[in-house]
PDB file as gemmi writes it, atoms N, CA and C in Angstrom:
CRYST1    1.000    1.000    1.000  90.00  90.00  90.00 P 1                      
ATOM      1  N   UNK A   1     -29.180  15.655  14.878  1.00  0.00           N  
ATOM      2  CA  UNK A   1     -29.393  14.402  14.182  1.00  0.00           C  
ATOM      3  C   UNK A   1     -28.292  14.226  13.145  1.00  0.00           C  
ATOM      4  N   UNK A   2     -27.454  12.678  13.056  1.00  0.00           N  
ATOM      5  CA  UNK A   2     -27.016  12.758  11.890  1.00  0.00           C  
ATOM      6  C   UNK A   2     -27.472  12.563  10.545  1.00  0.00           C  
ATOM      7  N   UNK A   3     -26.829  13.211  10.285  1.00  0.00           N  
ATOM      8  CA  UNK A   3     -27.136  12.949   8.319  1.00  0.00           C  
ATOM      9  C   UNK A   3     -26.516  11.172   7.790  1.00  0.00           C  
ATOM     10  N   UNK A   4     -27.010  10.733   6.719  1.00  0.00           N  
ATOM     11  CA  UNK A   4     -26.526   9.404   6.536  1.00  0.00           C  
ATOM     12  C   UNK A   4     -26.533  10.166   5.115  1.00  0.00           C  
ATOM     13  N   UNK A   5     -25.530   9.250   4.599  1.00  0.00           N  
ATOM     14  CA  UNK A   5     -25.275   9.460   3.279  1.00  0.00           C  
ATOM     15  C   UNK A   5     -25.925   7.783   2.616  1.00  0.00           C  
ATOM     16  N   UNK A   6     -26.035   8.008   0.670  1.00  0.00           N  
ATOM     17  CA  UNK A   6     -26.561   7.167   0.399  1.00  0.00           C  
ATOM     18  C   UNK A   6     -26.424   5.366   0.699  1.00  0.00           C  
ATOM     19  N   UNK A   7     -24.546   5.721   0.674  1.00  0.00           N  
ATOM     20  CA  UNK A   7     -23.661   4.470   0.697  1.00  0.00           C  
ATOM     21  C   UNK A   7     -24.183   4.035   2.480  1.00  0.00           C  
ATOM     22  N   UNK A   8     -24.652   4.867   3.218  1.00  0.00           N  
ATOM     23  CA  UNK A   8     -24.336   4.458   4.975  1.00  0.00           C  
ATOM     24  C   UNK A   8     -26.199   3.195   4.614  1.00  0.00           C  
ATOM     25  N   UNK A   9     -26.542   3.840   3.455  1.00  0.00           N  
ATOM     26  CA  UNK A   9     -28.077   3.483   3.768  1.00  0.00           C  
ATOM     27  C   UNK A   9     -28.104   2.161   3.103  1.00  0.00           C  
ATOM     28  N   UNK A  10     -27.535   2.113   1.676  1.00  0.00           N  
ATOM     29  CA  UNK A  10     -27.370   0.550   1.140  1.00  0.00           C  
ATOM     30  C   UNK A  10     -26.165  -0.331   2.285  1.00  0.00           C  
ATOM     31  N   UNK A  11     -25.367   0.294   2.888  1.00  0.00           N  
ATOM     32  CA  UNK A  11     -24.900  -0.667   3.766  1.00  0.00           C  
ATOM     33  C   UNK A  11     -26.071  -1.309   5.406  1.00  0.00           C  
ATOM     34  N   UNK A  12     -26.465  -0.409   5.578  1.00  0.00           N  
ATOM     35  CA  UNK A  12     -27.776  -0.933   6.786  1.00  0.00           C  
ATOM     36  C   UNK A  12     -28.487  -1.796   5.903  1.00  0.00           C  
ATOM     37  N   UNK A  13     -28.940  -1.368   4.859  1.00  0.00           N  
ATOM     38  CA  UNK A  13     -30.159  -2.726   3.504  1.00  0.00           C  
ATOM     39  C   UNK A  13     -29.063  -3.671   3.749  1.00  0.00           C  
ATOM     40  N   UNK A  14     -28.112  -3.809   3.186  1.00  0.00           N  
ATOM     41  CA  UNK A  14     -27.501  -4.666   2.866  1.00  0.00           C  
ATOM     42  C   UNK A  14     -27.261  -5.773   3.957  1.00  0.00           C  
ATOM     43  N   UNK A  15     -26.961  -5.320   5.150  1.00  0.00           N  
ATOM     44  CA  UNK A  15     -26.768  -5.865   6.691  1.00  0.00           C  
ATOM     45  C   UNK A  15     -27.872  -6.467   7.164  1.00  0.00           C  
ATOM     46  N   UNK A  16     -29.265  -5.686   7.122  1.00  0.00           N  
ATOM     47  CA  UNK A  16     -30.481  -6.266   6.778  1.00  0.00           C  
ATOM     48  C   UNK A  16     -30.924  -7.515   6.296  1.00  0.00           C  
ATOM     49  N   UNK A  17     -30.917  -7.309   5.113  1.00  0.00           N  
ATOM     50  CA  UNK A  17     -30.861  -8.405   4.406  1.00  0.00           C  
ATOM     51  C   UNK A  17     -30.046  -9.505   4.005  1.00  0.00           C  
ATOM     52  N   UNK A  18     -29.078  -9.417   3.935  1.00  0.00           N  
ATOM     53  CA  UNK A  18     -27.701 -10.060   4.438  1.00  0.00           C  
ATOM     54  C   UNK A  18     -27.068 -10.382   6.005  1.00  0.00           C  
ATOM     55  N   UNK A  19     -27.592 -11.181   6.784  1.00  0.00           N  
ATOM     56  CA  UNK A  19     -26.448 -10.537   7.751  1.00  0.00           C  
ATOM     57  C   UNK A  19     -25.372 -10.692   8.016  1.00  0.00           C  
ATOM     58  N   UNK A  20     -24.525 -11.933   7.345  1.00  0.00           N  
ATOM     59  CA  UNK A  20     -23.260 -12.023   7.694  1.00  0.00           C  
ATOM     60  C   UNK A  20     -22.758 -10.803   6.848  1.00  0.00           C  
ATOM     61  N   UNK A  21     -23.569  -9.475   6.496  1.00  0.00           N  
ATOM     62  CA  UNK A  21     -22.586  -8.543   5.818  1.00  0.00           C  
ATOM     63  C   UNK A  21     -22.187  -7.337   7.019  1.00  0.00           C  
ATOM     64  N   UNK A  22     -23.325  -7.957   7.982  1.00  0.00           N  
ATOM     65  CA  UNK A  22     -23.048  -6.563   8.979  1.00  0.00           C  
ATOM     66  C   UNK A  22     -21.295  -7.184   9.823  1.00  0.00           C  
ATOM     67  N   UNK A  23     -21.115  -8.378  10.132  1.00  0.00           N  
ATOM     68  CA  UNK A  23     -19.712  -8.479  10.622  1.00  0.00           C  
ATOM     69  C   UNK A  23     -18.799  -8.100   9.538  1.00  0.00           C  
ATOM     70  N   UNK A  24     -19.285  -8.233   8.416  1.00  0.00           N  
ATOM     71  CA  UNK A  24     -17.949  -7.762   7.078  1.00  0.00           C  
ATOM     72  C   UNK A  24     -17.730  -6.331   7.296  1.00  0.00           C  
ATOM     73  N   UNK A  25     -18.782  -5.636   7.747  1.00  0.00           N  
ATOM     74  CA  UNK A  25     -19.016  -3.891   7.760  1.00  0.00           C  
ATOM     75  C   UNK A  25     -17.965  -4.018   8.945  1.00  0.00           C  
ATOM     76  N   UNK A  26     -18.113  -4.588  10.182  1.00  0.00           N  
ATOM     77  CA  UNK A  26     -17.737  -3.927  11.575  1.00  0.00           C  
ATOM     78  C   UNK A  26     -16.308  -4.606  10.936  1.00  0.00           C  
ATOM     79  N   UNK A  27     -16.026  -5.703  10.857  1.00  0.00           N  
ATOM     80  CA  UNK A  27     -14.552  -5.881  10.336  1.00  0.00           C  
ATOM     81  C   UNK A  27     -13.772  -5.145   9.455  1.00  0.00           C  
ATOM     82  N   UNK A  28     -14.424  -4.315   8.294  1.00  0.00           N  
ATOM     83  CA  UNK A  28     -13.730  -3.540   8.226  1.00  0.00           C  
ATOM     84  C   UNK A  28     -13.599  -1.713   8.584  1.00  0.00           C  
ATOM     85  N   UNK A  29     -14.760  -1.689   9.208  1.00  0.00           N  
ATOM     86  CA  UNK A  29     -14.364  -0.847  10.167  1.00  0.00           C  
ATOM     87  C   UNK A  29     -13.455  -0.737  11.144  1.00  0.00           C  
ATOM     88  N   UNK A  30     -13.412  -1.900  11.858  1.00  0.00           N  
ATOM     89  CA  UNK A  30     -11.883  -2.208  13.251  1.00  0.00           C  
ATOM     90  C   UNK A  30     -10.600  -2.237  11.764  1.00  0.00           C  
ATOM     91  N   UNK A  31     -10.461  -2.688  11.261  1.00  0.00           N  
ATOM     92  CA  UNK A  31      -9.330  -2.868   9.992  1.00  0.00           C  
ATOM     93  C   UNK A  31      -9.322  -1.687   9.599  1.00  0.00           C  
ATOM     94  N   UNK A  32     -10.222  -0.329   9.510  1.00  0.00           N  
ATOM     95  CA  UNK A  32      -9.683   0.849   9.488  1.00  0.00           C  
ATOM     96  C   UNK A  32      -9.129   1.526  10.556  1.00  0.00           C  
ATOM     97  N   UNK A  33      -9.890   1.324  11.856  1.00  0.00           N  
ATOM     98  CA  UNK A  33      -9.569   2.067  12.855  1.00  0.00           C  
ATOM     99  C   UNK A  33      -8.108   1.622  13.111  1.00  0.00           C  
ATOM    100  N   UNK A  34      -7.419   0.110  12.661  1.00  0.00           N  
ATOM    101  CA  UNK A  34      -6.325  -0.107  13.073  1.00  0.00           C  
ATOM    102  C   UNK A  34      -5.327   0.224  12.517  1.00  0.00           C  
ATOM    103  N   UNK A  35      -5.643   1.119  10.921  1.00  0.00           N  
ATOM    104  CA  UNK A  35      -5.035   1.672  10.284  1.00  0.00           C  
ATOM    105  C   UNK A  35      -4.813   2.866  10.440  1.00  0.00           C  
ATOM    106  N   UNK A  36      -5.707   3.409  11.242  1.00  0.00           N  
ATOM    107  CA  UNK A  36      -5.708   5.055  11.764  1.00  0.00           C  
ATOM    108  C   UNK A  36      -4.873   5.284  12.775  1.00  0.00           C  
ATOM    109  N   UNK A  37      -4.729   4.342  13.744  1.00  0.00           N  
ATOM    110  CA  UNK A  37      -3.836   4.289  15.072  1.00  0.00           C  
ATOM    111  C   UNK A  37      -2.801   3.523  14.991  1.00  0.00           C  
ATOM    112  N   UNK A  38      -1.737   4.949  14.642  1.00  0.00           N  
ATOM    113  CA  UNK A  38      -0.578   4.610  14.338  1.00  0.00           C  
ATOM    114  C   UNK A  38       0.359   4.090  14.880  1.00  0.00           C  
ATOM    115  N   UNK A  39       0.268   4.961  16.257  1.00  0.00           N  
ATOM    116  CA  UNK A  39       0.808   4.826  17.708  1.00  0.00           C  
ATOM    117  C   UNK A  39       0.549   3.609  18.487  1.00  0.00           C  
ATOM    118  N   UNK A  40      -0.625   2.784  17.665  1.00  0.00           N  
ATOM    119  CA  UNK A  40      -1.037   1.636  18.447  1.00  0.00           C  
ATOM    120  C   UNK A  40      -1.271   1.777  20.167  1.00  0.00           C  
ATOM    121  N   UNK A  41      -2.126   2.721  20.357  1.00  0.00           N  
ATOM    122  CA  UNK A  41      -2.359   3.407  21.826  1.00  0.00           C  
ATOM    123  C   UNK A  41      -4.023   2.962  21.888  1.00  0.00           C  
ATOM    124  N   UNK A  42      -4.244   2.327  21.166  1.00  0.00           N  
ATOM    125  CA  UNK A  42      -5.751   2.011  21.094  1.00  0.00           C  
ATOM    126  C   UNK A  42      -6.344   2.947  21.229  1.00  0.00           C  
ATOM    127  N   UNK A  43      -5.992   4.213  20.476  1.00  0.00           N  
ATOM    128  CA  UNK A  43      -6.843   5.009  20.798  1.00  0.00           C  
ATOM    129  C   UNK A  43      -6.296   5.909  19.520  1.00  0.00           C  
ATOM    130  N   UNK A  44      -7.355   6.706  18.383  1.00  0.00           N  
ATOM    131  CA  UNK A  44      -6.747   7.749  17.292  1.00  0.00           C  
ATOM    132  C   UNK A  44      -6.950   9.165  17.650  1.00  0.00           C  
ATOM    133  N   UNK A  45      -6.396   9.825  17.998  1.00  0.00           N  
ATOM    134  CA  UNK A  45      -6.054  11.122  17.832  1.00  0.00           C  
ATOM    135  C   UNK A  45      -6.695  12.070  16.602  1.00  0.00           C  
ATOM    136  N   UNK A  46      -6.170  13.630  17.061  1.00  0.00           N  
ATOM    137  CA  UNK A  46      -6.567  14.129  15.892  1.00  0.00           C  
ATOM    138  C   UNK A  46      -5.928  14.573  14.544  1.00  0.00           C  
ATOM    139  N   UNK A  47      -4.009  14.407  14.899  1.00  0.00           N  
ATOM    140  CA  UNK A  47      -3.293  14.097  14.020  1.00  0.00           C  
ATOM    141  C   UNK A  47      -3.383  12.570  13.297  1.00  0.00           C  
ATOM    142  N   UNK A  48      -3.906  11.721  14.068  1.00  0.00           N  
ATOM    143  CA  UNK A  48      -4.078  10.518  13.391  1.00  0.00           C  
ATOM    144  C   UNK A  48      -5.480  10.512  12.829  1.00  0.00           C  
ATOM    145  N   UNK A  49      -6.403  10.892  12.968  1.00  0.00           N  
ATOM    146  CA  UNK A  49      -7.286  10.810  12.303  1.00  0.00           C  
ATOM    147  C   UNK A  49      -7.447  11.856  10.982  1.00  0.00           C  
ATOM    148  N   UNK A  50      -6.813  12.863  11.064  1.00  0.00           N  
ATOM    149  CA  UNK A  50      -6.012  13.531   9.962  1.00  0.00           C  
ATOM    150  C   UNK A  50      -5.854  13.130   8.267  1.00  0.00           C  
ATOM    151  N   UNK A  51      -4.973  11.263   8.176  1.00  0.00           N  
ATOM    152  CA  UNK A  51      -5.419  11.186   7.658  1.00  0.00           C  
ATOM    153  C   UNK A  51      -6.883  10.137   6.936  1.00  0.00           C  
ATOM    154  N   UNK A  52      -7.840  10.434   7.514  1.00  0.00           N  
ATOM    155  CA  UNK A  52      -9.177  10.411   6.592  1.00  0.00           C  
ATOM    156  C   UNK A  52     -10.020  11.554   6.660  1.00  0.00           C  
ATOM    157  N   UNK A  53     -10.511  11.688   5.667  1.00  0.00           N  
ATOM    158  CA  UNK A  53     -10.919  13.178   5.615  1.00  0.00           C  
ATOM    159  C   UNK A  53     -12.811  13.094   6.478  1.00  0.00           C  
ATOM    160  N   UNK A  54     -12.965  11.931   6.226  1.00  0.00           N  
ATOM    161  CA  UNK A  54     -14.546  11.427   7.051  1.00  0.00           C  
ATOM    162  C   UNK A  54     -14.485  11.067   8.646  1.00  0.00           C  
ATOM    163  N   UNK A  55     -13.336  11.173   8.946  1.00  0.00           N  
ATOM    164  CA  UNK A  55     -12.818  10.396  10.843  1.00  0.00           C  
ATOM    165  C   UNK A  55     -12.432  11.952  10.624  1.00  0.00           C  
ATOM    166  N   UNK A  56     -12.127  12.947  10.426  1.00  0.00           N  
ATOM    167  CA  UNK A  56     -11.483  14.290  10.880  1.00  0.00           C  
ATOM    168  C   UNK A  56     -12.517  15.349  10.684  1.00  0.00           C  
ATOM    169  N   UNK A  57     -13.651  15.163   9.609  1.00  0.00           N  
ATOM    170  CA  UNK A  57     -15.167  15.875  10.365  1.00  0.00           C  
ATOM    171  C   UNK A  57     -15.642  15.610  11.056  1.00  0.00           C  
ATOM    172  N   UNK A  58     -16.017  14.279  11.079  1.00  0.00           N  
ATOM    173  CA  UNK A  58     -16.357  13.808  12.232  1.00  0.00           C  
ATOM    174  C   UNK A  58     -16.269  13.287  13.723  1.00  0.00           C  
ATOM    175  N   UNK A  59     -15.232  13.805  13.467  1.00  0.00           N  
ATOM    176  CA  UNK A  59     -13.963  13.875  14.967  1.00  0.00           C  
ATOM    177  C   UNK A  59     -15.190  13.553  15.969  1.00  0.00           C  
ATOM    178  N   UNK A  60     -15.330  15.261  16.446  1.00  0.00           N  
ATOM    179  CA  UNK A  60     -16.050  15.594  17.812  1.00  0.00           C  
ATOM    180  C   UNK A  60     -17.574  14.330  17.980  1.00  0.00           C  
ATOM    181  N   UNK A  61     -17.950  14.073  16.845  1.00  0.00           N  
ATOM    182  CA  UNK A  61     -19.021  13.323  16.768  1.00  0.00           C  
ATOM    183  C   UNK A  61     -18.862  11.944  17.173  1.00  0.00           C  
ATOM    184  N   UNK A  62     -17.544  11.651  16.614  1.00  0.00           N  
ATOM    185  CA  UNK A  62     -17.026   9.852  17.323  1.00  0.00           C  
ATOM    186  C   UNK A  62     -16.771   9.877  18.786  1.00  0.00           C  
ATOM    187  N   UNK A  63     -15.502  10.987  19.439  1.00  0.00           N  
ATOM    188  CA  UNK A  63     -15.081  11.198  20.498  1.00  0.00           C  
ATOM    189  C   UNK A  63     -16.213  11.596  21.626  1.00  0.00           C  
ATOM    190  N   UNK A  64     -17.514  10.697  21.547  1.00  0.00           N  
ATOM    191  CA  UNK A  64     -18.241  11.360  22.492  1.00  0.00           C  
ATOM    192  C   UNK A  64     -18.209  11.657  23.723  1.00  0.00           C  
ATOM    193  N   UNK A  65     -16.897  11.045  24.236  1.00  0.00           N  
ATOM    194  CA  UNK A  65     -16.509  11.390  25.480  1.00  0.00           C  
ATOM    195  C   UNK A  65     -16.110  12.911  25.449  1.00  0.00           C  
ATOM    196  N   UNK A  66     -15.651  13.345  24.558  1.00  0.00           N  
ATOM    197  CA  UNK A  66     -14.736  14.477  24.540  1.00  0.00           C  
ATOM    198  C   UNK A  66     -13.281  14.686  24.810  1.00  0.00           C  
ATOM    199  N   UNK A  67     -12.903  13.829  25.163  1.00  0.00           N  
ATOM    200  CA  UNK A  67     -11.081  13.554  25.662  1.00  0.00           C  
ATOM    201  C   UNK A  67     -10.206  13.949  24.479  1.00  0.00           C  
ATOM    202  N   UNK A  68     -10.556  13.854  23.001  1.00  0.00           N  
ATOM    203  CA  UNK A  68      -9.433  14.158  22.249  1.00  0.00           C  
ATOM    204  C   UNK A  68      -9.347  12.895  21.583  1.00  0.00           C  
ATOM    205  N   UNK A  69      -9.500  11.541  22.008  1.00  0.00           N  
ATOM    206  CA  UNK A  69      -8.863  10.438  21.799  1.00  0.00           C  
ATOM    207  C   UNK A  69     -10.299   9.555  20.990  1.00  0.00           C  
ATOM    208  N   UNK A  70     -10.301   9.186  20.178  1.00  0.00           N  
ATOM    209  CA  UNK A  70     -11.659   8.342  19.371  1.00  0.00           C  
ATOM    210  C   UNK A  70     -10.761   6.792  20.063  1.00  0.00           C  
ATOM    211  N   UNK A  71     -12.141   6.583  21.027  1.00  0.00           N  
ATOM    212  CA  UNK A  71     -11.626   4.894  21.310  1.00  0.00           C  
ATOM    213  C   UNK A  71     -12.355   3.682  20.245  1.00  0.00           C  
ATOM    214  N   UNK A  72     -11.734   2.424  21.042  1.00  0.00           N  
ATOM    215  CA  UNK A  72     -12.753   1.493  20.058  1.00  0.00           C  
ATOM    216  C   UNK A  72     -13.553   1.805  20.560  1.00  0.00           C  
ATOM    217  N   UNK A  73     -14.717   1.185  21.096  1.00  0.00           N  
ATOM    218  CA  UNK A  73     -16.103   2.218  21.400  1.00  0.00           C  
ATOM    219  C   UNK A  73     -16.567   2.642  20.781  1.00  0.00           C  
ATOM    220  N   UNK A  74     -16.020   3.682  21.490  1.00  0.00           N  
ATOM    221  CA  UNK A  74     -16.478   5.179  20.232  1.00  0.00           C  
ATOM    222  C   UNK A  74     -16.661   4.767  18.845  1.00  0.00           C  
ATOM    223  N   UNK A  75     -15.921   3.975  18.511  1.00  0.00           N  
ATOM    224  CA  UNK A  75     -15.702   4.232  16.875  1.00  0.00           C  
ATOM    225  C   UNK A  75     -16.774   2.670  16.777  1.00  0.00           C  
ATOM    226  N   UNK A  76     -17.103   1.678  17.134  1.00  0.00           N  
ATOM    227  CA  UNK A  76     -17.618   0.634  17.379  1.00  0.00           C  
ATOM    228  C   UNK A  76     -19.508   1.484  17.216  1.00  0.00           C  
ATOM    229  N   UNK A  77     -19.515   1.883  18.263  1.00  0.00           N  
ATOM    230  CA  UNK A  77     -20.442   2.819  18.509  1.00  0.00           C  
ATOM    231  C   UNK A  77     -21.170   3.775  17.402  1.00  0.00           C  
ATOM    232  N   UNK A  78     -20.176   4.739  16.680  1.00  0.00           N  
ATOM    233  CA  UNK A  78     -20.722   5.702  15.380  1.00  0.00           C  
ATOM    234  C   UNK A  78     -20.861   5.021  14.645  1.00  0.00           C  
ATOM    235  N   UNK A  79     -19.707   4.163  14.182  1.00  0.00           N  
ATOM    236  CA  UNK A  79     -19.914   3.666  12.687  1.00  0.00           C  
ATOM    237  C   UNK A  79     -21.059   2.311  12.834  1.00  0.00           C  
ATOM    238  N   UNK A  80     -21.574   1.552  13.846  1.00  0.00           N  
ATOM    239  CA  UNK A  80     -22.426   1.300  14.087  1.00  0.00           C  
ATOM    240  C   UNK A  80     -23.710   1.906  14.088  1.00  0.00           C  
ATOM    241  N   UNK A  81     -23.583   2.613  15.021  1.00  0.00           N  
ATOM    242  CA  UNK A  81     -24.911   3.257  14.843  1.00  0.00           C  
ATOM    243  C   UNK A  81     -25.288   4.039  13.383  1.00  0.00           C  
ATOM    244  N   UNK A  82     -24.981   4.357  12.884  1.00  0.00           N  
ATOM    245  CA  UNK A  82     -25.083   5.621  11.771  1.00  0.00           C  
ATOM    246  C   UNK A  82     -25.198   4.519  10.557  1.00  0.00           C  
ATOM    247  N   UNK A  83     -24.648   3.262  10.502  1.00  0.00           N  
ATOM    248  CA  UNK A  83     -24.512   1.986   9.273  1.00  0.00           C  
ATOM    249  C   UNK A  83     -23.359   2.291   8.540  1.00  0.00           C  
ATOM    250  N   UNK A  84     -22.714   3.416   8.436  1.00  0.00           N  
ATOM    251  CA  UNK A  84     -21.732   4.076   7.455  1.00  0.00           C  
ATOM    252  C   UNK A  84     -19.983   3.499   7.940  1.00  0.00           C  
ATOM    253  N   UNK A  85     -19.476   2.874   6.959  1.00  0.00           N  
ATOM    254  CA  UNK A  85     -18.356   2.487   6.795  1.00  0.00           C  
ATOM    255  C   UNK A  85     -17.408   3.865   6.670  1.00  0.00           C  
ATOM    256  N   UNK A  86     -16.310   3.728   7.224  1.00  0.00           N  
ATOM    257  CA  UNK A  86     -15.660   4.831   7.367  1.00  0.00           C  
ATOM    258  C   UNK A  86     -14.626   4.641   5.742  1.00  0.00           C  
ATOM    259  N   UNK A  87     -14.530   5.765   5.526  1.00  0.00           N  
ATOM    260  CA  UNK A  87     -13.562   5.850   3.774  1.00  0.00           C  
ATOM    261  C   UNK A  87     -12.158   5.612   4.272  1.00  0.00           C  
ATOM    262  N   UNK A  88     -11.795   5.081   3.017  1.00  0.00           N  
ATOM    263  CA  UNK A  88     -10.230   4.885   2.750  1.00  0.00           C  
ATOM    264  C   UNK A  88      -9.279   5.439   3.374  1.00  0.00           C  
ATOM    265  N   UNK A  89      -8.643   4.932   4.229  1.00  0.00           N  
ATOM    266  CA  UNK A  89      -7.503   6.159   4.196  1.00  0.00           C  
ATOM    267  C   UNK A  89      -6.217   6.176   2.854  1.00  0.00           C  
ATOM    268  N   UNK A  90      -5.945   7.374   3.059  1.00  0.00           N  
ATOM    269  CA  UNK A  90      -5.047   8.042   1.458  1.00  0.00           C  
ATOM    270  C   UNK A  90      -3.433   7.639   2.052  1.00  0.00           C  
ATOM    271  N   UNK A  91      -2.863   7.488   1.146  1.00  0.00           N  
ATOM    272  CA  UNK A  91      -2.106   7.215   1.230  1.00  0.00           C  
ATOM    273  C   UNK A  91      -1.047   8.492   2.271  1.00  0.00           C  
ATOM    274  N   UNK A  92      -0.201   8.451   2.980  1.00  0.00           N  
ATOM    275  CA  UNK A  92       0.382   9.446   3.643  1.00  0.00           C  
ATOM    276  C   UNK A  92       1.421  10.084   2.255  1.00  0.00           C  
ATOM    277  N   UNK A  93       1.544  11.393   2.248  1.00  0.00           N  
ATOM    278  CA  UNK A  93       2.473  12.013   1.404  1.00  0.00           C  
ATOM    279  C   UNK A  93       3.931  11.767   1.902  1.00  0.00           C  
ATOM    280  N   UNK A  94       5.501  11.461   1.238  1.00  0.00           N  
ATOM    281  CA  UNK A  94       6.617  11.247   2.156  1.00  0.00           C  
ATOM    282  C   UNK A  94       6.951  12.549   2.954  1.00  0.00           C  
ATOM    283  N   UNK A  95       7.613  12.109   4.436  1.00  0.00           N  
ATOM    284  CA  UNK A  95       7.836  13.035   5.092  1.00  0.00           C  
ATOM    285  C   UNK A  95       6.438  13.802   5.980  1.00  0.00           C  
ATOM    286  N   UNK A  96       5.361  13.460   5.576  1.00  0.00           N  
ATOM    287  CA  UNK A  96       4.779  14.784   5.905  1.00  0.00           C  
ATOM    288  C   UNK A  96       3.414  13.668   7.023  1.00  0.00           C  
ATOM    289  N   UNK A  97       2.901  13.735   8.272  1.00  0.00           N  
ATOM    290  CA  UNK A  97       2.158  13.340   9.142  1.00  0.00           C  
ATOM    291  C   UNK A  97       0.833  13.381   9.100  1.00  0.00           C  
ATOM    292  N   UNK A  98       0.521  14.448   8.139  1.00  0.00           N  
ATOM    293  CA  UNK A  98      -1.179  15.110   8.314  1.00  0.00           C  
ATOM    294  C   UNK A  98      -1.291  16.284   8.784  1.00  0.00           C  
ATOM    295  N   UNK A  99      -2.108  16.831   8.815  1.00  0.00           N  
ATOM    296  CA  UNK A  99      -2.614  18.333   9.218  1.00  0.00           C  
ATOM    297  C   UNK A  99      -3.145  17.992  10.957  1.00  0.00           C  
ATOM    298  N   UNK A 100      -2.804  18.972  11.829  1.00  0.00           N  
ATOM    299  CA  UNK A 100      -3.199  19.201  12.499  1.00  0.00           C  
ATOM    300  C   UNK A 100      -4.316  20.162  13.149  1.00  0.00           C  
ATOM    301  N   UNK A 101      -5.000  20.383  13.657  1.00  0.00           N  
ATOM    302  CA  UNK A 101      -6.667  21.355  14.338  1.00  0.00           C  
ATOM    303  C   UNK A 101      -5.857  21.939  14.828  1.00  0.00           C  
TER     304      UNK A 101                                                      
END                                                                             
């Protein structure tokens, strides 16, 4: 089972009770995922998901296919289901790509 954190739970209330907030949620969810996929392969990786530190625990959990690759879907799919907006990504350090698994 997943765990929801507090913020995943006022965003489902909020969507709830609001609903034009649940397209604001999925919009900026796709507006992250399009920030994650660098390569523009429609698809993030695990060097690209690297950097957010919440898309790189939760890797194996988005990728439910298992391929390696978090599709839209997939990512349509978790951050849907679960209500939880995916965090910021950080700024990249110069020179340097992210950590790799």
């Amino acid at each position: 089972m997943k765990s929801t954190s507090l913020g995943a739970v006022a965003a489902l209330a909020a969507a709830l009770v609001f609903p034009g907030t649940a397209s604001a949620a999925e919009g900026d969810a796709m507006s992250m995922f399009d920030q994650l996929d660098t390569s523009k392969d429609s698809g993030i990786d695990m060097d690209e998901a690297a950097r957010s530190a919440q898309v790189a625990t939760d890797f194996r959990h988005i990728d439910s296919d298992g391929n390696g690759s978090i599709s839209r879907e997939e990512w349509r799919a978790y951050f849907g289901s679960t209500g939880a907006r995916p965090s910021k990504t950080p700024p990249e350090a110069p020179g340097r790509r992210g950590s790799s698994y």
